[in-house]
C-alpha positions, 0 to 999 in steps of 0.5 A, spaced: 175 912 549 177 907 545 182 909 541 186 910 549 185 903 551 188 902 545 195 906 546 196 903 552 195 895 549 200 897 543 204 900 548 203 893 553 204 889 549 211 893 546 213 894 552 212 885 554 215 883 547 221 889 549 222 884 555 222 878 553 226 880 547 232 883 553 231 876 556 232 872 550 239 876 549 241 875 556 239 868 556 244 867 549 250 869 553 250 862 557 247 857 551 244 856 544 237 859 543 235 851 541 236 850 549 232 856 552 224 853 553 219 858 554 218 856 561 225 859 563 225 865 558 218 867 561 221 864 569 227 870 567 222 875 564 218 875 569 213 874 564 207 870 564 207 864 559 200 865 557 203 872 554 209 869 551 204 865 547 199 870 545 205 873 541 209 867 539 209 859 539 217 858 540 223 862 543 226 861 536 220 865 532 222 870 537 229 870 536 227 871 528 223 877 529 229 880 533 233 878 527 228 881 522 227 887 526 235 888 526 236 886 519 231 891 517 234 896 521 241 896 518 238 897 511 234 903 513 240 905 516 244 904 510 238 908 505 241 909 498 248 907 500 246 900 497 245 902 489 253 905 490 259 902 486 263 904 492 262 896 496 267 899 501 262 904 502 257 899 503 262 894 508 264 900 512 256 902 513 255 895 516 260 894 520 259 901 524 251 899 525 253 892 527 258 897 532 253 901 535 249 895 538 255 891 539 253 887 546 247 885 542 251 882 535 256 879 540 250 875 542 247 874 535 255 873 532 257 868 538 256 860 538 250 861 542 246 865 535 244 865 529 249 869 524 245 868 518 242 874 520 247 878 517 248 872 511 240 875 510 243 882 510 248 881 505 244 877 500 239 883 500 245 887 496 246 881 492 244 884 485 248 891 486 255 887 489 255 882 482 254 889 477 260 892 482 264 886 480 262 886 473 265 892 472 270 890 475 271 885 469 268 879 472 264 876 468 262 868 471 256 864 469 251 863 473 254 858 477 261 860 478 258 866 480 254 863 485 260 860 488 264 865 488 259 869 492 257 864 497 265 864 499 265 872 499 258 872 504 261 865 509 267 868 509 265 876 510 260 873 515 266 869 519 270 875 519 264 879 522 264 873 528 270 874 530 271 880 530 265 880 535 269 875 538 274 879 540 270 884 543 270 888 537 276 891 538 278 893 531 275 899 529 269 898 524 273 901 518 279 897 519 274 890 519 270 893 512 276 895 509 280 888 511 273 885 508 273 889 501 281 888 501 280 879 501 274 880 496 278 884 491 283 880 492 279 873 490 275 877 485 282 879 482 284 872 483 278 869 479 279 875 473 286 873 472 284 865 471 278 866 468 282 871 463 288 865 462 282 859 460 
C-alpha cells in the first residue's frame, strides 16, 4: 500500500517538475531566464508557489537541471562513439541530437538562454578530441593547447547558435562537417607554425 502512494507521489511530482520545465521554455521565447520570477513561471504553469519551492529555490536551478538532464541525454546518446578517432563522427552525433529537439535548443541557443550547456558537453569529450589532435601531429604545451581548445569549443558553440538561429535549416551533417572542416583547418594552421618555429 505504501509502495502505491509512493508511485503516485513520484509520478506527481514528474509530471509538476514536467510542467514547470515546459513553462520555462515557453516563458524563454519572450525573455532571459534572470527576468523570469517564480511567481510568474508558477502564474503560467498553473502551479502553486509552495510547489515550486519544494523543488527549487530559483528559476535558474530549474532551468540547470534542464540542462543537466539534456547534457546527459546527449552523451548517453552518443554511447561509445565518444572514445572514436572519427571527431567527424562525433559532431555529426551532436548535431542530429540537438535536431531531433530543435524547439527546445532554439530556446537554450537564443539570447534568452544559456549555451553553456553545450560548452559542458563538448569538455566532456575533452580528452579524447586533444589525443585526436595528436595524432593529427599536433602537439602544444598545456597552455597553447588550452587556447586553442577554448577557440575551437566558443567557436563550435557560436556556429551551433546560429544555426539554431536560422530555424535549423541546414542539415545536421552539413553544420558537423562545416565545424570539423574550420577546426581541421585551424589545427592544421597551428601545425604548420608550430612546425615553422
Amino acid at each position: 500500500m505504501i509502495q502505491k502512494s509512493e508511485t503516485k507521489t513520484d509520478r506527481r511530482v514528474r509530471y509538476t517538475k514536467m510542467f514547470l520545465k515546459e513553462s520555462l521554455l515557453e516563458l524563454m521565447k519572450e525573455k532571459p531566464i534572470d527576468k523570469i520570477t517564480p511567481t510568474e513561471l508558477c502564474r503560467h504553469a498553473n502551479i502553486n508557489r509552495n510547489t515550486f519551492y519544494a523543488h527549487y529555490y530559483t528559476t535558474r536551478d530549474l532551468l540547470v537541471e534542464i540542462e543537466e538532464e539534456f547534457s546527459s541525454q546527449i552523451i548517453e546518446s552518443l554511447g561509445n562513439t565518444l572514445p572514436i578517432v572519427n571527431t567527424l563522427d562525433l559532431l555529426e552525433n551532436v548535431c542530429q541530437i540537438v535536431y531531433e529537439k530543435k524547439e527546445f535548443c532554439k530556446v537554450l541557443l537564443s539570447s534568452n538562454g544559456d549555451a553553456a550547456f553545450l560548452q559542458n558537453v563538448i569538455l566532456r569529450g575533452r580528452d579524447q578530441i586533444i589525443k585526436n589532435w595528436e595524432t593529427m601531429g599536433l602537439h602544444l604545451n598545456d597552455e597553447k593547447t588550452e587556447i586553442v581548445f577554448s577557440f575551437i569549443i566558443n567557436g563550435s558553440v557560436a556556429i551551433m547558435r546560429t544555426w539554431a538561429a536560422g530555424d535549423m535549416r541546414v542539415p545536421p551533417h552539413e553544420i558537423a562537417d562545416l565545424i570539423n572542416r574550420l577546426t581541421l583547418n585551424g589545427i592544421n594552421g597551428v601545425c604548420g607554425q608550430e612546425t615553422a618555429e
